[in-house]
N, C-alpha and C positions, 0 to 999 in steps of 0.2 A: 185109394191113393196109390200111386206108382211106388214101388219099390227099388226101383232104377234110378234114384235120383243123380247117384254119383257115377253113373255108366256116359262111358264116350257117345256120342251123338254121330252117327256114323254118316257116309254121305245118302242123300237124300233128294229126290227132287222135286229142285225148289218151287217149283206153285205148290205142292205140298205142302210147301216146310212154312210159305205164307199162311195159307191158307190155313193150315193145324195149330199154328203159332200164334195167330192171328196179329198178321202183318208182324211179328218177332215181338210180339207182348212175352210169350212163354220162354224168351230166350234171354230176358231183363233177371239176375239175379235176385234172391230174398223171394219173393210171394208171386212169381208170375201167375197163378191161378185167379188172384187178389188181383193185380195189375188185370190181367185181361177183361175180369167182371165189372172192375171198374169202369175200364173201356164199352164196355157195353150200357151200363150205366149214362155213360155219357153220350154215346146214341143216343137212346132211349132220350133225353132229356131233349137232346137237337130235333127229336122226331115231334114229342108234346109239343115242342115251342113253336112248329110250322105245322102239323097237322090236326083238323078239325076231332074232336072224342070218336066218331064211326069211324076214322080214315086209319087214326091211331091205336085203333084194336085190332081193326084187319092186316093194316101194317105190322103190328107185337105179331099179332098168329101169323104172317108171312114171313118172318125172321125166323120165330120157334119150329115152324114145319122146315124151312129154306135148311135153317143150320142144322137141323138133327138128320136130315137125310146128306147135306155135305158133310159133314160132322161123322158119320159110321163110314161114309164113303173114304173121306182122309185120313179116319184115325187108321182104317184097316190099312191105306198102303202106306203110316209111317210105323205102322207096329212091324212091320216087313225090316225095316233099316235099325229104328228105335229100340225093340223090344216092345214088348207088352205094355201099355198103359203108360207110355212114356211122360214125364212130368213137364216137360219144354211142351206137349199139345195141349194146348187150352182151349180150344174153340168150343169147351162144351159149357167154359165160365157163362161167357155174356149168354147165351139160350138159358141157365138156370137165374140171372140177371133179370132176363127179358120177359120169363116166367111169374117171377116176381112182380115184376112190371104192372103184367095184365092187373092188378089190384089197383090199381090208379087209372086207367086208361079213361075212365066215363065219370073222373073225378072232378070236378070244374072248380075247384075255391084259388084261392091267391098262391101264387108262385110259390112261396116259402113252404107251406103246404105239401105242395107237387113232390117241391124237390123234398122234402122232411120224410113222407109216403116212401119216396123212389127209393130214397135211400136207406130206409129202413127195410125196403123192400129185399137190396144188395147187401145188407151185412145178417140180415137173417138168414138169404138164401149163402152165404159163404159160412157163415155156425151151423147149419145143417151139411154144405158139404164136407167142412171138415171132421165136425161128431159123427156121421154119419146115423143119426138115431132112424127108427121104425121103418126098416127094410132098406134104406138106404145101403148099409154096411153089407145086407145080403146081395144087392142089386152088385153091387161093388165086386167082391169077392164069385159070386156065381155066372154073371153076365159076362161073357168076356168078349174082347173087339172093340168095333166102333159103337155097336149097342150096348156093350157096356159102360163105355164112356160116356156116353151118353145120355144115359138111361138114370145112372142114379142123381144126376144134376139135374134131371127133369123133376127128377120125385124132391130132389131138397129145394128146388126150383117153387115146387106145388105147394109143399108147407110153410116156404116163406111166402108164397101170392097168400093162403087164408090167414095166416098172422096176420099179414099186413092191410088185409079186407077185413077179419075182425078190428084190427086197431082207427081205422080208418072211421068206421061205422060206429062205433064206440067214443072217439074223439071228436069228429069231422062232421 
């Protein structure tokens, strides 16, 4: 987690500051990292409710590959203006979101369901990123850049998808 959370926000430019922010989620006071993964969450939701189970997994892996390579791409040029790991760039919430996700994608039972999965999906994948438990905390602290930002929300991203594929298959 950023250690700059009370440092000035210098200037920046703005397709950046969109796009790292994710459209100005990470610039909402209290939980922007929460705020953003939400937003991705809610994707996620608008995607199930119009895409066929094949369309909406290729679609989840086109978001996950899409944002972790714009994702190391923006975070590097707002670490230039921000500093290190700055707390206002979220764009690596919704990819460990959407991570999560993938647990549900080839799910088919009733709406309540979907959304119960998904979202269970999103508050596991955010109690991993902020415990940082089994390499995570390494990923965090060793990884630096955009691959580091990136990188360890993939991995809290990954232990909240088999949670929420073991809870699924166990319940569902």
């Amino acid at each position: 987690m950023s250690n700059n959370n009370t440092k000035t926000l210098g200037e920046a430019p703005w397709f950046h500051v969109l796009l790292s922010t994710c459209l100005g989620t990470g610039l909402i006071p209290g939980a922007p990292g929460t705020y953003a993964g939400f937003l991705g969450l809610v994707v996620w939701l608008g995607c199930w409710s119009v895409l066929s189970p094949t369309v909406l997994f290729l679609t989840t892996l086109g978001l996950i590959i899409g944002t972790t390579i714009v994702g190391i791409w923006t975070t590097n040029v707002m670490e230039r203006y921000w500093g290190e790991d700055p707390r206002a760039v979220v764009i690596d919430e919704p990819l460990g979101t959407w991570m999560a996700c993938l647990a549900v994608c080839f799910f088919e039972g009733p709406t309540w369901q979907v959304v119960a999965l998904s979202t269970l999906g999103f508050i596991l994948f955010r109690i991993f990123d902020i415990t940082k438990p089994l390499g995570c905390r390494w990923v965090d602290q060793h990884v630096h850049g955009g691959w580091g930002c990136m990188a360890d929300d993939l991995l809290a991203g990954f232990y909240a998808m088999i949670i929420t594929l073991a809870v699924r298959w166990s319940l569902f």
